[in-house]
Steps between C-alpha positions, in 0.01 A plus 500: 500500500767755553624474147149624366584821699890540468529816261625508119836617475359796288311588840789466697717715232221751557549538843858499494511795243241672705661514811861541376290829298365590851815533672655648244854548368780416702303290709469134605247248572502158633362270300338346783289831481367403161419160638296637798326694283408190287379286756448394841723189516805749328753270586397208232494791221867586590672262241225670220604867585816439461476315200292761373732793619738372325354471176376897501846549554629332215248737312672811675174541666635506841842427646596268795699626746731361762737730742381809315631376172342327189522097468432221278110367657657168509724628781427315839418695814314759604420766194293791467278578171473879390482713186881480263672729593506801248737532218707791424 
């Protein structure tokens, strides 16, 4: 039964580019934030956000963070998600 109400990943994307948007440039979120926001039982849609995060930032959509500086999304440990940094 809990699959029938996990998500889509175009929901979660949605939620991640919102609140990243929210916070604004320069800032961070956790992606557990994007997870709460999804659902009750957050900690089961962990593995999807990040999964997810990490595909909007192949698209340049957002940028994963760890100690203040960009990284791969495949990189273990604790990251943060915001907007890429700006160019030029």
């Amino acid at each position: 039964m809990a699959a029938a109400t996990k998500p889509s990943d175009s929901r979660i994307a949605a939620t991640i580019i919102e609140l990243a948007q929210a916070r604004g440039a320069g800032k961070t979120l956790c992606p557990s934030e994007a997870a709460r926001a999804l659902a009750k039982d957050w900690r089961e849609l962990m593995p999807d956000v990040r999964r997810v995060a990490a595909q909007l930032a192949h698209e340049g959509r957002i940028a994963v963070y760890q100690r203040g500086g960009v990284v791969d999304a495949a990189t273990g440990g604790p990251i943060r998600l915001g907007l890429p940094p700006q160019l030029g």
